[in-house]
C-alpha positions as CSV (number, residue, x, y, z in Angstrom):
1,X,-3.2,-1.3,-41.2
2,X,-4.9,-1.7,-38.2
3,X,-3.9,-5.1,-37.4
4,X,-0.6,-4.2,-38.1
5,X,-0.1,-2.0,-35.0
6,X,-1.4,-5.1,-32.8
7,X,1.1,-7.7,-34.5
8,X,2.2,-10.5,-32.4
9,X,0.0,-9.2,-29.4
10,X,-0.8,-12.9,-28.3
11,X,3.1,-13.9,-28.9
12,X,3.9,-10.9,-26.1
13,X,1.3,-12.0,-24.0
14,X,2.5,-15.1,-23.4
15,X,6.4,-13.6,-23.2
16,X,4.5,-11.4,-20.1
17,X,2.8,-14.2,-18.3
18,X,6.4,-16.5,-18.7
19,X,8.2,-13.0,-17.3
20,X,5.5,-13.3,-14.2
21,X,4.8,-16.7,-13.9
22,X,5.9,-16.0,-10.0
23,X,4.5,-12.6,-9.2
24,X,1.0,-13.3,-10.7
25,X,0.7,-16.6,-8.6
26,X,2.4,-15.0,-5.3
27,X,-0.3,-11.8,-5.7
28,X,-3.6,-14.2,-6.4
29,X,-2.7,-16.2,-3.5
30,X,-1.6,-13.9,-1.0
31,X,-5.0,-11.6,-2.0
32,X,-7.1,-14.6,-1.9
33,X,-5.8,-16.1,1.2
34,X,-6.6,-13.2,3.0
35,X,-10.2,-12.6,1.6
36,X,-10.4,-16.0,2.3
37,X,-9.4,-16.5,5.9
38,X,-11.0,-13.8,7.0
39,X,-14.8,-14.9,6.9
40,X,-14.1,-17.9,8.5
41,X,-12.3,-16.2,11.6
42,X,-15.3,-13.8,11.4
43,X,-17.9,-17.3,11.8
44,X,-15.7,-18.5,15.0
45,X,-15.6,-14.8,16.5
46,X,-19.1,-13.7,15.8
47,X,-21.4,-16.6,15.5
48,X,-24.3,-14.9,16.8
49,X,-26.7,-12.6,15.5
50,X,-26.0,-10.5,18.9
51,X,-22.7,-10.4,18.3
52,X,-22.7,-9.3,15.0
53,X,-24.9,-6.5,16.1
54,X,-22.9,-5.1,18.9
55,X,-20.1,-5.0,16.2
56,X,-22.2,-2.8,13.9
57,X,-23.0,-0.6,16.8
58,X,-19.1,-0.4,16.6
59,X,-19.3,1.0,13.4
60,X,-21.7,3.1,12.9
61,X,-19.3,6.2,14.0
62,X,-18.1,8.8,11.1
63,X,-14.4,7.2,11.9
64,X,-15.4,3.5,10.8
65,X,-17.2,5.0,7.8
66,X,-14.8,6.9,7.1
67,X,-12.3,4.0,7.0
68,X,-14.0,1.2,6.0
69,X,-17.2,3.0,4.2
70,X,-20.8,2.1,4.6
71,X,-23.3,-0.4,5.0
72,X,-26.6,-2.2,6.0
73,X,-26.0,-2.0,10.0
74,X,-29.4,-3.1,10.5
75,X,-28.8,-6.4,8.8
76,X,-25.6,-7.0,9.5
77,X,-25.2,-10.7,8.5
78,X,-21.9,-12.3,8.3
79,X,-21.8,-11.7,4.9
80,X,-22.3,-7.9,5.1
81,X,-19.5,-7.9,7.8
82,X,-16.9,-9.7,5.5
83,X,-17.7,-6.9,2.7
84,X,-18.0,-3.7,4.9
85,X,-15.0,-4.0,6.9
86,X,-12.6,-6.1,3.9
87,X,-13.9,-5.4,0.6
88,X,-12.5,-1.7,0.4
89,X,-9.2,-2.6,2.5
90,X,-8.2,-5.4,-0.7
91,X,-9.8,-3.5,-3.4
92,X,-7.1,-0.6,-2.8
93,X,-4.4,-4.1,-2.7
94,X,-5.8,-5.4,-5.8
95,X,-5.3,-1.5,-7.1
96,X,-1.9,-1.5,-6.0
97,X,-0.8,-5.0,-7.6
98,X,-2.5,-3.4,-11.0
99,X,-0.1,-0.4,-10.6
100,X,3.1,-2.3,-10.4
101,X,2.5,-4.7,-12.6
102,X,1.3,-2.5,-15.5
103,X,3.8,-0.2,-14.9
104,X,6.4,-3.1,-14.8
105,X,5.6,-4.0,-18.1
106,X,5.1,-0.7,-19.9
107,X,7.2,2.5,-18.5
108,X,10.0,0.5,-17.1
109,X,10.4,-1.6,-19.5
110,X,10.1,1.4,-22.1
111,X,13.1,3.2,-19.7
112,X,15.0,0.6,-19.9
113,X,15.2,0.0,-23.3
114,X,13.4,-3.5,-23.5
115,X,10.5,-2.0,-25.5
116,X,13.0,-0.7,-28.0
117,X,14.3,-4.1,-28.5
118,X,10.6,-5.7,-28.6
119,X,9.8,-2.8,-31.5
120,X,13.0,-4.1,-33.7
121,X,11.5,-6.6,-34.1
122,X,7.8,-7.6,-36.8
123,X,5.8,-6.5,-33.9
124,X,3.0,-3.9,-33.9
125,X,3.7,0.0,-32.3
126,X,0.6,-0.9,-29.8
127,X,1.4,-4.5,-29.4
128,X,3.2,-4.6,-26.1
129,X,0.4,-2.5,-24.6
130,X,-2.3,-4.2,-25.4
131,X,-0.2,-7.3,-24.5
132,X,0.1,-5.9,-21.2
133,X,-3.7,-4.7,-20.3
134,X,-4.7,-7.9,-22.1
135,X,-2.8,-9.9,-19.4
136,X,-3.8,-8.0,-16.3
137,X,-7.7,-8.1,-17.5
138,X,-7.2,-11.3,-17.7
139,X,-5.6,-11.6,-14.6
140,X,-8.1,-9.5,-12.5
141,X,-11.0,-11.6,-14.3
142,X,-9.3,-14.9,-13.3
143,X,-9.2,-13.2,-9.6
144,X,-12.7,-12.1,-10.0
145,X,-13.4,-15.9,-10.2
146,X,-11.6,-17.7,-7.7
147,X,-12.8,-14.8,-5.3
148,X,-16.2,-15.5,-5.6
149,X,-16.2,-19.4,-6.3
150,X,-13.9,-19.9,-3.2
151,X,-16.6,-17.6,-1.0
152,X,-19.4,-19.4,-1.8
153,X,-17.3,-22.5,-1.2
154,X,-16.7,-21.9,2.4
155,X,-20.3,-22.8,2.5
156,X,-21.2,-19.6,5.1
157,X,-24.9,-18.7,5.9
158,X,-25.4,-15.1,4.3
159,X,-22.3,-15.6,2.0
160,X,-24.8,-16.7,-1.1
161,X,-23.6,-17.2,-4.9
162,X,-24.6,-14.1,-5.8
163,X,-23.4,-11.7,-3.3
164,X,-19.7,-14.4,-3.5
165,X,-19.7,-13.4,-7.5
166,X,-20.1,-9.9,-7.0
167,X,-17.6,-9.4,-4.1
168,X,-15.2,-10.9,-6.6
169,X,-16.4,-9.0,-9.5
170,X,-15.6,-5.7,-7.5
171,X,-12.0,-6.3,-6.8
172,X,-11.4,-7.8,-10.1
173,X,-13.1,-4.6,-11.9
174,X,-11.3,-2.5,-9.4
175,X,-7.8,-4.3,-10.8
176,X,-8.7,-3.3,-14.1
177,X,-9.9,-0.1,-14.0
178,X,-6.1,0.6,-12.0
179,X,-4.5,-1.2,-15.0
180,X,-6.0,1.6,-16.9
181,X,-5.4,4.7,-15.3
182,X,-2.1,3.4,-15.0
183,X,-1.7,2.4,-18.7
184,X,-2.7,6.3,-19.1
185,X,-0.2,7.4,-16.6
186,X,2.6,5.4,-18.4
187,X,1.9,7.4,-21.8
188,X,1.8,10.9,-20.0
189,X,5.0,10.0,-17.0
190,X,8.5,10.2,-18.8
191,X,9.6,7.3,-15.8
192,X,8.6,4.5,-14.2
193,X,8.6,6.4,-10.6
194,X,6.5,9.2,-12.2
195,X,4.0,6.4,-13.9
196,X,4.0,4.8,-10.4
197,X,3.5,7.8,-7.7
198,X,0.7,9.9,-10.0
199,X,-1.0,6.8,-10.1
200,X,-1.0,5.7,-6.6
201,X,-1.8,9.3,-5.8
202,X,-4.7,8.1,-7.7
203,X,-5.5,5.7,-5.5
204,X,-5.1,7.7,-2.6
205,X,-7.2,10.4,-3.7
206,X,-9.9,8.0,-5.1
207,X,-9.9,6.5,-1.1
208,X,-10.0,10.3,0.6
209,X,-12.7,11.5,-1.8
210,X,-15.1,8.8,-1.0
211,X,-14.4,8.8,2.7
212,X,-15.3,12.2,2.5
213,X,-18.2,11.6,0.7
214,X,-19.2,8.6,3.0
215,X,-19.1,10.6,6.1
216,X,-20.3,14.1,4.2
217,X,-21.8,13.9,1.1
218,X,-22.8,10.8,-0.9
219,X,-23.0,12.2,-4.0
220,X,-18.9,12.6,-3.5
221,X,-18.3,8.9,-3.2
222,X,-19.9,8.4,-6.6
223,X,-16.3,10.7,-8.0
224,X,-14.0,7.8,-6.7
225,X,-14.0,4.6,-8.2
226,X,-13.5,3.1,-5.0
227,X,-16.7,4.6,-3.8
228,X,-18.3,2.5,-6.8
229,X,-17.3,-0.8,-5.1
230,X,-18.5,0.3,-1.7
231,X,-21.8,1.1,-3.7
232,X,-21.6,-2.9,-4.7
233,X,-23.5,-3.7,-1.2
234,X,-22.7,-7.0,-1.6
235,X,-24.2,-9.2,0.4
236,X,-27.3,-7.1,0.9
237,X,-28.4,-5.2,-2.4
238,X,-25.9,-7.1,-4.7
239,X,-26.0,-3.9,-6.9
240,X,-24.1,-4.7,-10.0
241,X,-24.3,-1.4,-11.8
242,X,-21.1,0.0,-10.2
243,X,-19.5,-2.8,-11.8
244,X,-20.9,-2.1,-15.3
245,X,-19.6,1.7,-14.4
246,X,-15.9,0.2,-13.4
247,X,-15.6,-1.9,-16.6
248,X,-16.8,1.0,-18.3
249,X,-14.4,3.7,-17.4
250,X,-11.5,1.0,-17.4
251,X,-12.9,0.6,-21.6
252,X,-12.2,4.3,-21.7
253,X,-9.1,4.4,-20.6
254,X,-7.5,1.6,-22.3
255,X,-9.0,3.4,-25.8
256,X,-7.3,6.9,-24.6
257,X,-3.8,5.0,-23.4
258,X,-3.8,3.5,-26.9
259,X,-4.3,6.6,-28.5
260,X,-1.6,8.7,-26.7
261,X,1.0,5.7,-27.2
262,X,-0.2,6.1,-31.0
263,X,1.2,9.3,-31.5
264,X,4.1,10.3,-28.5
265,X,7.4,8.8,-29.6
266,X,9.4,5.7,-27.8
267,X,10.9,7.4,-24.4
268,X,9.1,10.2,-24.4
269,X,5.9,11.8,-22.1
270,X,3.5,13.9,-22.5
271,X,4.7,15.6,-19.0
272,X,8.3,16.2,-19.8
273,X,10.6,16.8,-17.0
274,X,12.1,20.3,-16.7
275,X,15.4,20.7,-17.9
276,X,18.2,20.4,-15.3
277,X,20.7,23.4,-14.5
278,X,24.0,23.5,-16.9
279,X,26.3,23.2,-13.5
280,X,25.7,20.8,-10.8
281,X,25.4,22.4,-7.1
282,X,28.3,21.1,-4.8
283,X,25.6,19.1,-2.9
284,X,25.0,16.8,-6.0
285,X,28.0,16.0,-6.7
286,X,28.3,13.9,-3.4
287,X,26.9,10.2,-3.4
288,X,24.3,11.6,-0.8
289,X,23.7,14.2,-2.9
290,X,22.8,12.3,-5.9
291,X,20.6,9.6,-3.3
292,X,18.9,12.5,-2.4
293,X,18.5,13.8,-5.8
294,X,16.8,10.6,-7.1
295,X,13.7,10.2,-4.2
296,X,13.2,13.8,-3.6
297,X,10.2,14.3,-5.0
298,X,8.6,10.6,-3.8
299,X,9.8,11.5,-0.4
300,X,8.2,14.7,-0.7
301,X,4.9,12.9,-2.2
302,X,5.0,10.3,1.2
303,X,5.8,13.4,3.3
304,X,2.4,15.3,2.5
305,X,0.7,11.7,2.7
306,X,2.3,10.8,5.9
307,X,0.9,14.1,7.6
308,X,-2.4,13.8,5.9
309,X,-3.0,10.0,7.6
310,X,-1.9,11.7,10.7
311,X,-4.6,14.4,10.3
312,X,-7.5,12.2,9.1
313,X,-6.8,10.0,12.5
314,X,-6.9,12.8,14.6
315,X,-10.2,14.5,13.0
316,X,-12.2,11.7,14.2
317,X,-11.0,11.9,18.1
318,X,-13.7,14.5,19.5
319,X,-16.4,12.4,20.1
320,X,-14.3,9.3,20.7
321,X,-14.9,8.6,24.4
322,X,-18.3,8.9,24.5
323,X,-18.7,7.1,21.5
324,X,-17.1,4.1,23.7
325,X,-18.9,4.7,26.4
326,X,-22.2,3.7,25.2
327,X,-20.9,0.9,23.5
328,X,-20.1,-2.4,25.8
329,X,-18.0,-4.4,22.9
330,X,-15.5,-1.6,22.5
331,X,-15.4,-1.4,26.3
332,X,-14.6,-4.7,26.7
333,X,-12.4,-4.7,23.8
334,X,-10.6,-1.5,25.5
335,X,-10.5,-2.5,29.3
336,X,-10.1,0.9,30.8
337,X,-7.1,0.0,33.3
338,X,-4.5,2.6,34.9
339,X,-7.2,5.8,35.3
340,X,-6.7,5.6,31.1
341,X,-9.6,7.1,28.9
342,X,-10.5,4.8,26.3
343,X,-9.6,7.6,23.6
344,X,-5.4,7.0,24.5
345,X,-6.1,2.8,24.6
346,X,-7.8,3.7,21.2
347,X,-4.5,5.8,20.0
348,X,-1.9,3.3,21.5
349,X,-3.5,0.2,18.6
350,X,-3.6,3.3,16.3
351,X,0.1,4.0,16.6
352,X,1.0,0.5,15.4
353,X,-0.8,1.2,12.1
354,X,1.1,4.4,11.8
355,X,4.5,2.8,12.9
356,X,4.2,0.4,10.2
357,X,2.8,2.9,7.2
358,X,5.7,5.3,8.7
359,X,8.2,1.9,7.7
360,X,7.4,1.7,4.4
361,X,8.6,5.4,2.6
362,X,12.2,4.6,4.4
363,X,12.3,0.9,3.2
364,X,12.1,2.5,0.0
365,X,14.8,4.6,-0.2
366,X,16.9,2.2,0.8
367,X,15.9,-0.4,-1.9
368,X,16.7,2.2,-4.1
369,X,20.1,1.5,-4.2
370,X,18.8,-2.2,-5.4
371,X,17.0,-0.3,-8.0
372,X,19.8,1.7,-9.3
373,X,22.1,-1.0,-9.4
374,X,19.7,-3.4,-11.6
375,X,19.6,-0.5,-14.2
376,X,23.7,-0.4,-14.5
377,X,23.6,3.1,-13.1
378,X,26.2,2.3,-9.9
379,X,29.3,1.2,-12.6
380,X,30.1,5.1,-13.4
381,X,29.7,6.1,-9.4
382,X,32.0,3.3,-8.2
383,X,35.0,3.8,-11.1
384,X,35.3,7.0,-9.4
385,X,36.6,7.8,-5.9
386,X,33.6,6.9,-4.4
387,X,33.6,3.7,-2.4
388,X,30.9,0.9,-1.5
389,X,30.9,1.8,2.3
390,X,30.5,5.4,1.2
391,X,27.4,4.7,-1.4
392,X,25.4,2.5,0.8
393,X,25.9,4.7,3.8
394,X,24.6,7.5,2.0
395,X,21.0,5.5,0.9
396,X,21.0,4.6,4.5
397,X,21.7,8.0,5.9
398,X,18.0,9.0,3.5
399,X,16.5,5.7,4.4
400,X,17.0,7.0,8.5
401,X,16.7,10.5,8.4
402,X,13.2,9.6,6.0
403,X,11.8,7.1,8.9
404,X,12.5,9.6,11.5
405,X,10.2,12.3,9.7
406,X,8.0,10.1,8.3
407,X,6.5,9.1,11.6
408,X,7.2,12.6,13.1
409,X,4.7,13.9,10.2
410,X,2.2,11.5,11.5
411,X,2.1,12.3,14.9
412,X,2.1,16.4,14.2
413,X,-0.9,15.8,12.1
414,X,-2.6,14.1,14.5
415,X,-1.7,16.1,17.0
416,X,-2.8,19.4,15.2
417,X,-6.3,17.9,13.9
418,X,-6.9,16.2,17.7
419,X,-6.1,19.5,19.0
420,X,-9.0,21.3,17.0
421,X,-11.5,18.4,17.8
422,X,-11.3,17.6,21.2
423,X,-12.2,19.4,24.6
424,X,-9.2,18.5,26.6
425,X,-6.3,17.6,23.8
426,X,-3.4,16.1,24.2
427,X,0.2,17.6,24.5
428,X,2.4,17.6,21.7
429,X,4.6,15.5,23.8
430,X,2.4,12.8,24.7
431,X,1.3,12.3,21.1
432,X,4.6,12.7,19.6
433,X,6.5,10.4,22.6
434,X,3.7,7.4,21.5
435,X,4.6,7.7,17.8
436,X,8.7,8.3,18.3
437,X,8.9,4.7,20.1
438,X,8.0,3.0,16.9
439,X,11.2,4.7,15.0
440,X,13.7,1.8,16.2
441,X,11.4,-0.7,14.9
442,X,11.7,1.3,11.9
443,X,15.3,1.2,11.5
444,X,15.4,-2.7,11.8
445,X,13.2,-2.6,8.7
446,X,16.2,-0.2,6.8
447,X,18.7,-2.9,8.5
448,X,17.0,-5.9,7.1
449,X,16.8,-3.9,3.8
450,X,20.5,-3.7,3.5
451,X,21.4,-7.4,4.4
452,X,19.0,-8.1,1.6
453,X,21.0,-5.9,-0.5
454,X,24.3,-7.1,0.9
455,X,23.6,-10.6,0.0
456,X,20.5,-11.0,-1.8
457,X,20.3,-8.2,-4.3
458,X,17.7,-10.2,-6.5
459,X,15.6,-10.7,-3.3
460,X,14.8,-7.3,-1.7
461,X,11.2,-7.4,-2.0
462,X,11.4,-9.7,0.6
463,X,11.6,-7.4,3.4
464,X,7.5,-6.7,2.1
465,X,6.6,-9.3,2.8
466,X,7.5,-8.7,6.2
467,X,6.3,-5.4,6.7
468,X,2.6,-7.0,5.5
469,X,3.3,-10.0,8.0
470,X,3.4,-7.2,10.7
471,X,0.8,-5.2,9.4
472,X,-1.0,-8.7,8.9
473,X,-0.7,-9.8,12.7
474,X,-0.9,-6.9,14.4
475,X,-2.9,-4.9,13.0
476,X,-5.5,-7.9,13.0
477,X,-4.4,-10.1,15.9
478,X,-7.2,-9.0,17.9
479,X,-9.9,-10.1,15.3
480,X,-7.8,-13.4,14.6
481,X,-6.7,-14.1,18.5
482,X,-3.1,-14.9,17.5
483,X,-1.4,-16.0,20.2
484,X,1.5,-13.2,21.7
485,X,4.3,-14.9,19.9
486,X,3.3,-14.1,16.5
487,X,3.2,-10.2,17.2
488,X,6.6,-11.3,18.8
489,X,8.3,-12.2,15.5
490,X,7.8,-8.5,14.1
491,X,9.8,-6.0,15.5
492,X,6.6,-3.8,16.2
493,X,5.4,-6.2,18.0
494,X,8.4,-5.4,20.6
495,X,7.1,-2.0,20.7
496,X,5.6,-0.8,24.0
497,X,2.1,0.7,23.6
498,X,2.2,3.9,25.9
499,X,0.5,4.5,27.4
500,X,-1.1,1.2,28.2
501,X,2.3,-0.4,28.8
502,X,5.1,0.7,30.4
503,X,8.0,2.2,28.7
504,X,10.7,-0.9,28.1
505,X,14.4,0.6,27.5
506,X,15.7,-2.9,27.2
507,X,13.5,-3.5,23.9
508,X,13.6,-0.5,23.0
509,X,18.0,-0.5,23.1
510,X,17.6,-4.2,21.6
511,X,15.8,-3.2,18.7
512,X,18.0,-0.4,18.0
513,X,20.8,-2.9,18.4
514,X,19.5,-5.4,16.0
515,X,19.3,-2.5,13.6
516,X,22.9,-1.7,14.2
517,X,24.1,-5.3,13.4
518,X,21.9,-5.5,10.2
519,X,23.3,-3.0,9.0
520,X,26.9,-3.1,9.6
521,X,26.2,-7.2,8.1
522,X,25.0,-5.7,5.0
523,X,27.3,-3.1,4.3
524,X,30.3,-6.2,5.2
525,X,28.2,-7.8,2.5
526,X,27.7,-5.3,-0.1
527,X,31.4,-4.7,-0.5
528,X,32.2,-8.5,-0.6
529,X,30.0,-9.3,-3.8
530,X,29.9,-8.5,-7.1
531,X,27.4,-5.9,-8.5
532,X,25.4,-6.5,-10.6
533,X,25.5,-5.2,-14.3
């Protein structure tokens, strides 16, 4: 009996790894690459002892903790660096790529009927499951590996075998223990979007809680799971036990996923949505309407998290300036110039980080339309009076609107924790007019979102790749010393930064005119082609 419910496991395991022979590959190497690249630009930009200790004098502020989490300041080798201020950051990507790719293969699949068809046929009831956490283990092992091999590779002094293995071993028992809570979350979510936004939130909580308890309380951290790899000190300790308590918890919750798939029926959750009203307002019955309808509650989700990022920036300005002040490196890295206090230089590089999170909800809700039309659910909505122009203008209509209070979210929550942590705050003004510049460079995301959808439906996860490129080289072009025409191939990077540069209308009106053209290309296109069924 009980091999019968795991029937054919292997068989689907291979029909998942054939299904992502691209996305597997394209997620090891672009996580790898990065962990790898990094080191190395750390060894040309810090090659001293003395230079490695004015950074940790950099960090030891509640801010940095809070961020990045803690670690051995006092011996801060190159190899220490690499884990403080990276190991965190890709242990919440690794996380993410767990999320989508379990959920991929479990919830979605269930919703759109491709479990059902897999369950027609001599398979067992927990196969396709198992199939799927057996992959992803598998996968997050086989990163484990080529993480820690290729660290100790780069043959860096401080970056040993040990401390290489175990920085690998944390992102690749971070991967799986994500596999798991999302495998739960698939059982207990009636949809894919439910299975993928409680688990992210998660995520999210899992990095607030142990900032909080990095900053506060230690014994907080060791609630989040992500305050388990920070407790890896690899490098220095090389503590392996948080590892042992990863793979542990991840056992758990593959067991208890199992057991809830074991006895809920196909298509059905253990958090049922409520019931809908007999009669359908006026409002829904519109194409914007129904847009609306379908993101509400994830743009309500990204809403509360938008404002929350805002706040947790702001929290951290009171002691900002003097903080700088008795530190030379962030002096010279912030050049006071114009009568400016290094706390605005500091806010102007913090905007771009917020300008790009602020890109990502909206980019969303415009590749929702993608989304809806790869399930069939556009054939019904276009047979009726409704036209193409009309349906994609009203996803784009969300996708704008949801940029422009995305980033106005941000800056209020900044603004409103600033204002109860520093002596002399800033106006609501200034902090919002710094945040508002970013929105054009918002809206060329949305515009390069619909060309995508115009003409490459199949290819709309492009455009993330180019929101990470600009995350990538902006965020870190300082560290990395790319030159200015790299920044220059993001539209963020044609941003002013006020107030350290000058307000630029003509970028500003050429950005918004780019957005303009992309968008009027992809609705030209979206009405030309077939959709797809």
């Amino acid at each position: 009996m009980a091999n019968a419910i795991y029937k054919r496991t292997g068989r689907l395991s291979r029909l998942l790894v054939r299904r992502d022979r691209i996305r597997i590959p394209l997620w090891l190497i672009g996580i790898c690459f990065f962990t790898f690249v990094v080191p190395i630009s750390f060894l040309g930009l810090y090659g001293s002892q003395a230079d490695r200790d004015a950074m940790a004098d950099t960090m030891e502020n509640p801010a940095m903790i809070a961020m990045v989490g803690p670690a051995d300041l006092d011996n801060y080798t190159l190899g220490v660096m690499t884990a403080h201020q990276m190991l965190l950051m890709t242990a919440v990507v690794v996380g993410l790529m767990s999320i989508l790719l379990v959920t991929r293969h479990t919830r979605a699949d269930e919703e759109d009927g491709r479990i059902e068809v897999i369950r027609s046929l001599p398979v067992g009831r927990l196969s396709n499951l198992n199939a799927t956490l057996v992959v992803y283990t598998i996968v997050n092992v086989l990163l484990a590996l080529i993480v820690g091999v290729g660290l100790y590779a780069l043959n860096i002094e401080s970056m040993g075998l040990e401390g290489s293995l175990l920085y690998g071993a944390a992102l690749g028992a971070t991967g799986i223990i994500f596999a798991g809570v999302t495998a739960v979350f698939a059982q207990l979510s009636e949809s894919s979007r439910g299975t993928i936004g409680l688990s992210i939130a998660v995520l999210l909580i899992a990095y607030l809680v142990r900032g909080i308890g990095d900053v506060s309380n230690e014994a907080l951290s060791w609630i989040s799971p992500l305050g388990w790899v920070t407790q890896t000190a690899a490098y220095g300790e090389n503590n392996w036990g948080p590892i042992l308590l990863l793979l542990g918890v991840s056992l758990v919750l593959f067991v208890v996923a199992n057991y809830l798939n074991a006895i809920r029926d196909l298509g059905a959750g253990f958090l049922p949505s409520k019931p809908g009203r007999k009669q359908a307002s006026a409002f829904l019955q519109s194409p914007i309407g129904l847009a609306f309808r379908l993101q509400r509650t994830g743009t309500i989700a990204w809403a509360i998290g938008m404002f929350v990022i805002g706040a947790s920036y702001g929290s951290v300005f009171g002691d900002l300036d003097s903080f700088f002040e008795g530190n030379e490196m962030m002096q010279q890295m912030l050049a006071a110039s114009g009568g400016l206090s290094f706390t605005e230089q500091f806010m102007s590089m913090l905007m771009i980080v917020m300008g790009i999170l602020a890109a990502v909800p909206p980019v969303m809700a415009m590749n929702k339309l993608a989304g809806e039309e790869k399930k069939s659910r556009l054939e019904h909505l276009l047979g009726r009076a409704v036209s193409r122009t009309r349906l994609m203008a009203s996803f784009l209509v969300i996708a704008v609107v949801n940029g422009f209070v995305m980033i106005s979210l941000e800056a209020i929550g900044l603004w409103a924790a600033s204002v109860s942590v520093m002596e002399e705050p800033f106006s609501f003004g200034k902090v919002y007019g710094m945040a508002l510049v970013y929105y054009p460079a918002i809206l060329v995301m949305v515009g390069l979102s619909a060309l995508l959808i115009g003409y490459l439906p199949r290819r709309t996860g492009l455009v993330w790749l180019y929101v990470f490129y600009s995350f990538f080289v902006l965020y870190l072009g300082g560290i990395f010393q790319f030159d200015e025409w790299v920044g220059k191939l993001s539209p963020f990077g044609h941003v002013p930064q006020i107030p350290v540069e000058d307000m630029n209308w003509l970028s500003i009106g050429m950005l918004v005119v780019v957005a303009i053209v992309l968008t009027i290309l992809g609705l030209i296109g979206y009405n030309k082609r077939d959709i797809e069924g």
